[in-house]
Structures are given as structure tokens and as C-alpha cells.
C-alpha positions, 0 to 999 in steps of 0.5 A: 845780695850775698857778700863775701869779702870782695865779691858780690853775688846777687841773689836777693834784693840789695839793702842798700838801695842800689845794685851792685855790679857783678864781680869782675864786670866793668860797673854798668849804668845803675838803670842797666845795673838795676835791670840787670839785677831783677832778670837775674833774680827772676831766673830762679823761682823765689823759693829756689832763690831761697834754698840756693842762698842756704846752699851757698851760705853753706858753701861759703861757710865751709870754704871759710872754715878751710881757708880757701877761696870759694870761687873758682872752685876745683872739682874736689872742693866741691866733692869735699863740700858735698861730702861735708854735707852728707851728715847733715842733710839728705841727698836731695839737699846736697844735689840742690846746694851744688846746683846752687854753687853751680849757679854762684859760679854761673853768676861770675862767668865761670864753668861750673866745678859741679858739671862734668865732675866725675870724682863728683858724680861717684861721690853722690852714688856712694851716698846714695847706695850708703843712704839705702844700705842704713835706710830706716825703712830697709831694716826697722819697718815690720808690717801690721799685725792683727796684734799691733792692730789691735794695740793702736784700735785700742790706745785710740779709745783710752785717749781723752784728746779725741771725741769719740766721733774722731775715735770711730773715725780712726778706728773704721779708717785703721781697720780698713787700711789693714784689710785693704793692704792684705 
């Protein structure tokens, strides 16, 4: 589970052995309880559990260094998170951390500040067209040249870390790539 002060959100196995009710529920039977807790962590793929827990230390972490309460959240705290996690990580990511503070507001009842949210959804399209505007791959990337073809042909035979049948290998695979992509 993921602990912030009063709150309890539960995300992975709790460590003390019993299962905490969610925040705001009225306390279950702990078999209920227990029950309750795996169906709720089967809903995500152990993988997605993992990110979103990221996501949400993420979030958490941020709303702290604020002073705010991260649940319920407006519409612009969560713009002002995404925006925060622009410098940090890619789009993708950011998209993935909001689905997980969507979920954390899912888990205590409450509409998703990330559903619906226009300020949000402008944001994330700034991002994108901004990534796009200062991609590498937009103003760095220069072709193969038979020159710079010939540099890396020739860094492969002076390289002692190879054997020479790796050597060839590159070499045959190199050239034909070059003269497969003309």
C-alpha cells in the first residue's frame, strides 16, 4: 500500500499483514477486506501497478513540495504536475503518471481530475508539438554517406574487441543495409 498521511491507497501488498480499508470506506470484515485488496490489485497488470505506484510517488511527492492535498485534485493541479513532469520524462510517461493519479482518484470514489480536463488536454498537445519542434531526430540526424560508410567499415576492422568473423559480419550487414535503404 501507498501511505500519505491519513490515507491509505492500496496499491501493492500491505506489510503489515492485514489489509487496510480504503480512505473513506467504513472498515469491512478483514476476510471482505482482504478480498477486496487482491480484486483491486488484479485490476492492473503487475507491471502497470509498478509505473503507477512511480506515478503516484510522483504525484504525491509534488503536491507535498506545494503544500496541497493531493486528493481531491482540481483540474489545474494536475495540469501543473504534468507540466512539472514535462522536463523529466517523455510524453508517454507523463500520460501513464496521469492515468495513475486518475486511478488513485478512482480507488477513493472520486471523478478523475484527468478525464474531462481541457486545460489538460491543450497542455499535452503543447508538449507534444514542443517535443516534435526540438526533436533530435528532426534537426541532428544526417544520412549515411559513402564517406561516413567507410569511416565505420573501417573503425570495425581497427577494433581489437571484435573477432574477425564479427568483424565481417558487421561489415556485410553495414554495406548491405546502405544499399538496401538507396
Amino acid at each position: 500500500h501507498l501511505v500519505s498521511g491519513e490515507n491509505v491507497y492500496i496499491l501493492y501488498p500491505c506489510s503489515t499483514g492485514r489489509s487496510p480499508p480504503i480512505s473513506g470506506a467504513p472498515i469491512l470484515g478483514s476476510i471482505l477486506e482482504a478480498q477486496l485488496r487482491r480484486l483491486i490489485e488484479r485490476s492492473l497488470a503487475p507491471s502497470t501497478a509498478a509505473t503507477y505506484r512511480v506515478g503516484i510517488q510522483r504525484y504525491l511527492a509534488f503536491c507535498s513540495n506545494l503544500h496541497v492535498r493531493p486528493i481531491p485534485a482540481c483540474k489545474r493541479l494536475v495540469a501543473a504536475f504534468a507540466t512539472h513532469l514535462w522536463s523529466t520524462v517523455t510524453l508517454p510517461t507523463i500520460k501513464v503518471y496521469l492515468a495513475a493519479v486518475s486511478f488513485l482518484h478512482h480507488l477513493e470514489g472520486l471523478r478523475s481530475p484527468v478525464r474531462g480536463n481541457q486545460i489538460l488536454r491543450l497542455l499535452l498537445r503543447g508538449i507534444r508539438r514542443s517535443n516534435l519542434a526540438s526533436s533530435p531526430k528532426s534537426c541532428c540526424r544526417h544520412p549515411i554517406t559513402p564517406g561516413i560508410l567507410a569511416k565505420l567499415l573501417s573503425s570495425s576492422c581497427a577494433s581489437r574487441s571484435l573477432l574477425s568473423q564479427d568483424k565481417r559480419m558487421f561489415q556485410a550487414v553495414a554495406t548491405l543495409a546502405f544499399f538496401g535503404f538507396l
